[in-house]
Every structure is written in C-alpha cells, then in structure tokens.
N, C-alpha and C positions, 0 to 999 in steps of 0.2 A: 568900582566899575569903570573902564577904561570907556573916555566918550570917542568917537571914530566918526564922528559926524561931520568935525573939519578935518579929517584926512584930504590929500591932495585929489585930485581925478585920478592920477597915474594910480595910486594905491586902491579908490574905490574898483578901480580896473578888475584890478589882479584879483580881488576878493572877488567882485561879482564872477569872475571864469571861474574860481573855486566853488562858487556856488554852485554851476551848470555843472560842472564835470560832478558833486557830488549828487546830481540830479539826474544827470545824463543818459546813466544804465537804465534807470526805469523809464524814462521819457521815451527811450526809442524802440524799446522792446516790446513796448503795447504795441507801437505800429506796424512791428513787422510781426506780432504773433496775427494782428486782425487782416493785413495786405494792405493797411494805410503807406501813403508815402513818408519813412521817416523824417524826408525835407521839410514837408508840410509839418510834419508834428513837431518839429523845433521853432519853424515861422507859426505856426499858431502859439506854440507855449510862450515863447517870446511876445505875440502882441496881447492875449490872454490874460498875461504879469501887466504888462503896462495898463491893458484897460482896467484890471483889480486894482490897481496904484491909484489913478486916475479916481476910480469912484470911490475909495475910500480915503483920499485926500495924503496918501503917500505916508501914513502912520505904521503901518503895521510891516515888519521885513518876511517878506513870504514871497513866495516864487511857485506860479501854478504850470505844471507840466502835466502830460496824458494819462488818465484815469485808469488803474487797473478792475475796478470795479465793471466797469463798463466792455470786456475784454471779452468773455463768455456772449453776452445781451449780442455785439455787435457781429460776431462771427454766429450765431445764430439767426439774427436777422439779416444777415449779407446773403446766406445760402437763401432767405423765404423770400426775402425783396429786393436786393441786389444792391450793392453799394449805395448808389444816388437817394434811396428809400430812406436806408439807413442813414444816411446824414441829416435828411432830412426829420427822422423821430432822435435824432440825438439832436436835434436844434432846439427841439418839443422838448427835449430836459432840461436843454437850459434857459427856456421862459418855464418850467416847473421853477427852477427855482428863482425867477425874478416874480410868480405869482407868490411862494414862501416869503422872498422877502418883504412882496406890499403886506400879505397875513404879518410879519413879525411885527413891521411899522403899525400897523392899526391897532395890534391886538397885545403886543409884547411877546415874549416869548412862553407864557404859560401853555399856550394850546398843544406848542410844539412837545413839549412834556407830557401833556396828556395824549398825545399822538404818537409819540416816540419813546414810550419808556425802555429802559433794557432789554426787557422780556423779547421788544421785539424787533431792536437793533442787533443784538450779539446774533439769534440764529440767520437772520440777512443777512450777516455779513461771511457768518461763517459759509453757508451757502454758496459766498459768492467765490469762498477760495476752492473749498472740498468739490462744487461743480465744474471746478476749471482741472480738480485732479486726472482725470484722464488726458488733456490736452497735453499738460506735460508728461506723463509716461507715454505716449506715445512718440513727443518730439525726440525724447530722451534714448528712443528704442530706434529711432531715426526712421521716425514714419511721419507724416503730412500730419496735422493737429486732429485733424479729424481720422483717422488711421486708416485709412484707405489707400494710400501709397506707402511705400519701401521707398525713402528715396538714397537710401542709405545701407550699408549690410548690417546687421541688429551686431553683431559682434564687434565693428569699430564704433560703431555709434554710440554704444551702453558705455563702453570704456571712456570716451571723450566725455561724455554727459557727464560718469558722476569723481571725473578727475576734476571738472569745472564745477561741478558741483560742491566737492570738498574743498577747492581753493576758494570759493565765495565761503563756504563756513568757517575756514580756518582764519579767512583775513576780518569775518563780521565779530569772532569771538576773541582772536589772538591778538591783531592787529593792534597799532597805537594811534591816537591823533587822528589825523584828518583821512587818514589810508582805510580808519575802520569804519567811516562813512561811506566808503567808493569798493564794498566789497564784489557787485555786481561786475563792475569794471576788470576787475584782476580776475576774475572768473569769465568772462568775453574774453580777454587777452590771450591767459592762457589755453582755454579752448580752442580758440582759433588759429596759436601756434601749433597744437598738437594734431587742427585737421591738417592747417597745411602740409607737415610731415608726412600726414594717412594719404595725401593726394586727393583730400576731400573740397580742397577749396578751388570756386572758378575765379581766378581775376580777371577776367576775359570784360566783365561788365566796366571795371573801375577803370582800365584803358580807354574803353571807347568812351567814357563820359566825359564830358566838359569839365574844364573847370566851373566855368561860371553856368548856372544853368537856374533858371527859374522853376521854381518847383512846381512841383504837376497840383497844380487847384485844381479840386471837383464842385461842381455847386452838387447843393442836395436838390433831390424831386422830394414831392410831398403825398403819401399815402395815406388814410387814418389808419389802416390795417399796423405798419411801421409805428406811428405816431403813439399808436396804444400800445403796442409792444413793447415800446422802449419808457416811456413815462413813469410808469409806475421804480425803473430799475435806480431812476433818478434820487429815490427816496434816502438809499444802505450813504450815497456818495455828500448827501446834504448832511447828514449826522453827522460822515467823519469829519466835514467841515468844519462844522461848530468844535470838533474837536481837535482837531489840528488850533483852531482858531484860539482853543483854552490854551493848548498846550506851548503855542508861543508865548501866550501871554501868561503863562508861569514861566518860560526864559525870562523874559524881558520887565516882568514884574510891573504890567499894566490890564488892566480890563478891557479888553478890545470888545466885547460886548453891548460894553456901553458906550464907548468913544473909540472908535465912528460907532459903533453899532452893529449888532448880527444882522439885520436889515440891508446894510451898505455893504459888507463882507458878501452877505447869501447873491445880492443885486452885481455884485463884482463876479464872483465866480459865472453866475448865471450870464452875465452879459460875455464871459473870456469862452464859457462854452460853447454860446448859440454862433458866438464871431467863428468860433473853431469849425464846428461844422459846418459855414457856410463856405465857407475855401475846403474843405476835403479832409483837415485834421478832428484828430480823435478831442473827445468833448475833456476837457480842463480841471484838476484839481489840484487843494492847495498839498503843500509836498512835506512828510514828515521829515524826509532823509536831511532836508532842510534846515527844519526847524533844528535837527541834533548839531547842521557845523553852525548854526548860527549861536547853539549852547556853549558849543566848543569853543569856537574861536571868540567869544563874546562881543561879536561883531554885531548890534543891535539898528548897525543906519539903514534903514529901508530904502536910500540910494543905491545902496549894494545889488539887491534887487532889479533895478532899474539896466543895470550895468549887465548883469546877468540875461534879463530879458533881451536887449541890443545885441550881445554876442551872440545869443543862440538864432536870432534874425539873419546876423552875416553870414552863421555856419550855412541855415539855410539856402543860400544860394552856389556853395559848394558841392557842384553837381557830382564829384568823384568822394565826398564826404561820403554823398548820399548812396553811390553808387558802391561803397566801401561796407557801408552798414547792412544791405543788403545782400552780401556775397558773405554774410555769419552762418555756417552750416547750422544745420537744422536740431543738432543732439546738443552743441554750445548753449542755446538757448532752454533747452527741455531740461539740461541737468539741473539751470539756476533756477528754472522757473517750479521745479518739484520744492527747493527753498521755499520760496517766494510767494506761491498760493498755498500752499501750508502755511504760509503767515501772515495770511490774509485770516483764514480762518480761525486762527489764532488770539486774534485782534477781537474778533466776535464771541470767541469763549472768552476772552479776560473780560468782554463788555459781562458777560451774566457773573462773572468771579468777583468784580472789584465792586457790583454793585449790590454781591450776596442775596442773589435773587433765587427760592426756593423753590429748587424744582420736586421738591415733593405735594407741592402747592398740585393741586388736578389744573387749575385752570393755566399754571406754566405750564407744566408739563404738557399738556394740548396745543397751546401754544409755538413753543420749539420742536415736537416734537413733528407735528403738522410743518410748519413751515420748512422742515430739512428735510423730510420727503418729498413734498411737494418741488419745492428747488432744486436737490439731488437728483432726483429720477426726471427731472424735465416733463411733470405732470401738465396736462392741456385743458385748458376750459376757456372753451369763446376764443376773441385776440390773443388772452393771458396764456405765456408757459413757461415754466421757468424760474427765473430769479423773480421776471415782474411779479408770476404768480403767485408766488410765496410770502412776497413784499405785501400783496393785498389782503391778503390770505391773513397772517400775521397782524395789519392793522386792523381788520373787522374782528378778528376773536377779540383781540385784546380791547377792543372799545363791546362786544355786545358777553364776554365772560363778567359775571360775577368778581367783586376782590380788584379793585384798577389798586388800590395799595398794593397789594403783592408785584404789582407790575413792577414798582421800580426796586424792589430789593428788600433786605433788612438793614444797609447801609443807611439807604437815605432817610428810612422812618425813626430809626435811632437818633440821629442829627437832628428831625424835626420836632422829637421829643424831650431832646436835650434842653 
C-alpha cells in the first residue's frame, strides 16, 4: 500500500480537487432540485468536511457534501413553511444526531441495532428514492418538479433528458478509472451542450453576475410545526452514515467505529449539518462517490480531504460559478436524476437482500409493506407525512411486533450462531 501522507502540498492539492469534482454532481444538484443556493451548498460542504475533521481528530478521509436523502422532506416542507422554517427543522436533524451520538457515547452502539435493524432501514430508504420518482419524471418531461409548469416543450425536453440520461449510464458502467466516478458530470455536460443547441439555455444570468460574489446566507427561523416534520427524516440519513463510515473503513483497513468512534463520526456530521443550515445550505452527509476514488486511487491521507473542503470554500465565492450552475435546464437534471433516485432505492432493497431478511416473516412483511405506503403515498397523521411518517411508523412496529430476531435477517443470526 502506497503511504501519500508525505506527499508535497502542491500534490495533496491536485488530489483534493479530484475529490470535489468526484463529489461535485451530487453536491450541487440537491441545491438546485430544493431552490438552495448552490454557492451556499459548496461553502457549507467545504466547512461541514473541516468541522468532521476537526471533531474526529483528522483520522478518517471522508468528504461531507449535501444530503440527498433530505431532498423530497425539504421541498415539501419549503411549500408548508417556507424556506427560513425549513432550515430551521434541518438544524433540528443535525442536533438529532449530536443527541445519537451522546446515546452511542453512554450507551455503545447496541440500542442503535435494536432501533435500527434492516427490516426498518432498507424500506426508509427505499421510500426515500421511489418518493422522489415523480420529481424526476416530471423534470425529465420538462416540467417544474412539482408538475405544475411546462417550462419546457415535452418533445425537446424527453429527448435531452434521456440523451443525459444514457450518457451518465454508459460513463457509470463503461467508463474506466477516475471518469467512472464523475458519471453525473459528463451527463450535466452533455445535457447542457445539447440544450444549448435546442436554444434552451439563458446565459443572460452568468453575464450579469460578479465574479466575486458572496454567497446568499439565509439564517433559519424556528417553528415546532417544521421542527417535527423534519426530525424524524433525520433517522434513513444516520444509518447510511454508519455505513459509509464501515465502508471506508474496509478501504482503508481500520475500525473507525472504534478509533475515533461512531460517537465522534455521528457528533461531526451533526455539528457540519446544523453549521449548514444555519447560513442557508442543504444539511451535510458523508459521500459514497468518495469513498470509491479514494479506493481507486489509494489515496488513504485524510489531508486530502482538507484540501478538497478549502477548494470547494473558494469556488463558493465564484458568483458566475454559481450563476453558471443555475442556468442547467430543467430535463438535464430530470434525465440523471431518474438514475439517481432509482438508486437510492436501491440502496434500501440491497439493505433487506444482503441482510436476508424474510419477508415471508407476517411481522416484516407489515413492516415494509406499511412503511412504503405510508412514504410513497405521502400519508398524513398530526406534524408526521411522508418520509418522517414512515420512519416512525417503521420504528414502533418493529420495536412493539413480536420476533425483533427476524428484524435483522437470516444473515446475522447464522453468524451469531456460528
């Protein structure tokens, strides 16, 4: 294993920009499917990464950028309580999880296990992509996310959409090297060559913007109404945590669990999120696309990181950056994003697959099958609708059903019986 630790600066440079660009498609895509300012969501991902550094003592190479989990929750809560609300219940998720990580400190991490088995992670998650499936067929039809406007004629728009479409598939499966991490990218690219030909693109904005421009900070206001809408949504985005958290740490071939600790991991994310939404960016998670170039290039120095966070700060003040990312037509974004929430949900079926969790069981089967209606159909009870609903929904069956073995699979009971 090659060490990179004492690479020069100039070299940690060059790696950390390779990190951001492999980060980049999804970072700014959350902000402009929700009407965040993408500037904002780069200056938050950037100080997000350093405050995670910072509290977990600069051990782990990981790079937090904007949640897509969180992407559905916040464009429904922006139409019920309007922006400032809304940053203000995604502040409330990220002390949900600095209240997780005092629970892991005192307690370790068994409860989390008793709280969190499969059964009731995979249909959360799946929920959260299969609920987001209309937002991209409409973008993709060249209609406003919520389909209420045309802003587009359905005939150039489908074609751009799933020309962008297929070149993010073809560069995520064909591709070689560092190109088949950044398949997002070459799918924005070409999208956006192909509106500008249609005569779909304005640059009217990226002229009049600055270069230098400080980015549009919003504070949050604070409602309980917003506060409990969003909390519970907090729960699908802590798991993949812990799981991203595993999955560098089989790259890199150390327990991050234990040294620093899921404690200081959960207490990092939490502290980069609630920072996030107190300036106006979307709430902070750690990044998979990451984890894969840091497999790739075996690049394990968590300086790199650092390096990455700082660039994505300067881009931030790039007011024509920002003014550029915003003038991406509307079916560019809906082609990649029919990929992209399709594999989110994806993520939440291999959670019940890898951990051979039997849905012929009554009490899963209740379980998942309650929890994806609930989510899917954006069912309403009290604050709760939605993703939170399902999330809540999902943790009381599975803590007052009969059988909490079934909950975690036939995987892990085999192992415990080993």
């Amino acid at each position: 294993m090659q060490d990179h630790t004492n690479d020069p600066v100039w070299k940690q440079a060059i790696a950390g920009s390779q990190m951001l660009l492999v980060a980049f498609g999804a970072l700014v895509l959350m902000p402009l499917i929700t009407g965040l300012d993408p500037n904002v969501a780069l200056f938050t991902a950037g100080l997000g990464t350093l405050i995670f550094h910072i509290v977990t003592g600069g051990q782990i190479p990981i790079f937090l950028a904007s949640s897509f989990a969180f992407i559905a929750p916040v464009i429904a809560s922006k139409g019920r309580f309007g922006m400032e609300e809304t940053l203000g219940g995604l502040m409330a998720a990220g002390i949900l999880y600095i209240f997780l990580s005092g629970l892991v400190r005192l307690r370790g991490t068994g409860f989390v296990r008793r709280l969190l088995p499969p059964v009731v992670i995979g249909p959360v998650i799946m929920t959260i992509g299969l609920g987001l499936a209309p937002v991209a067929v409409h973008m993709a039809s060249g209609r406003t996310g919520d389909g209420a406007n045309q802003l587009i004629p359905y005939d150039t728009a489908i074609w751009i959409a799933m020309i962008s479409l297929a070149v993010t598939i073809i560069m995520s499966v064909w591709a070689k090297g560092i190109f088949r991490l950044i398949p997002i990218m070459f799918g924005v690219i070409t999208g956006y060559i192909l509106s500008a030909f249609a005569g779909i693109v304005d640059t009217t904005p990226i002229q009049e913007a600055a270069w230098f421009a400080v980015p549009n900070f919003v504070a949050p206001a604070f409602s309980w109404g917003a506060i409990l809408f969003m909390i519970p949504v907090a729960i699908a985005p802590a798991i993949e945590h812990i799981g991203d958290v595993l999955a560098i740490g089989n790259v890199t071939r150390k327990n991050y669990l234990e040294k620093p600790g899921l404690h200081r991991t959960l207490l990092g994310d939490g502290l980069a999120t609630s920072a996030a939404s107190l300036l106006g960016g979307p709430p902070n998670t750690t990044y998979s696309e990451v984890t894969g170039a840091v497999m790739l290039t075996k690049n394990f120095n968590p300086k790199v990181m650092w390096w990455a966070a700082c660039v994505a700060i300067v881009l931030a003040f790039v007011g024509k950056f920002g003014a550029a990312l915003q003038t991406i037509p509307v079916p560019v974004m809906g082609g990649i994003l029919c990929l992209l929430f399709g594999s989110i949900a994806v993520v939440g079926l291999n959670t019940l697959i890898r951990h051979q969790v039997d849905l012929s069981q009554s009490r899963n089967l209740v379980i998942v099958g309650v929890t994806l209606v609930f989510g899917i159909g954006g069912m309403v009870l009290g604050h709760l609708e939605g993703i939170a609903l399902c999330a809540v929904a999902a943790i009381i069956l599975n803590l007052i059903l009969p059988g909490s073995r079934e909950a975690w699979g036939k995987a892990v009971y085999e192992q415990k019986a080993d």
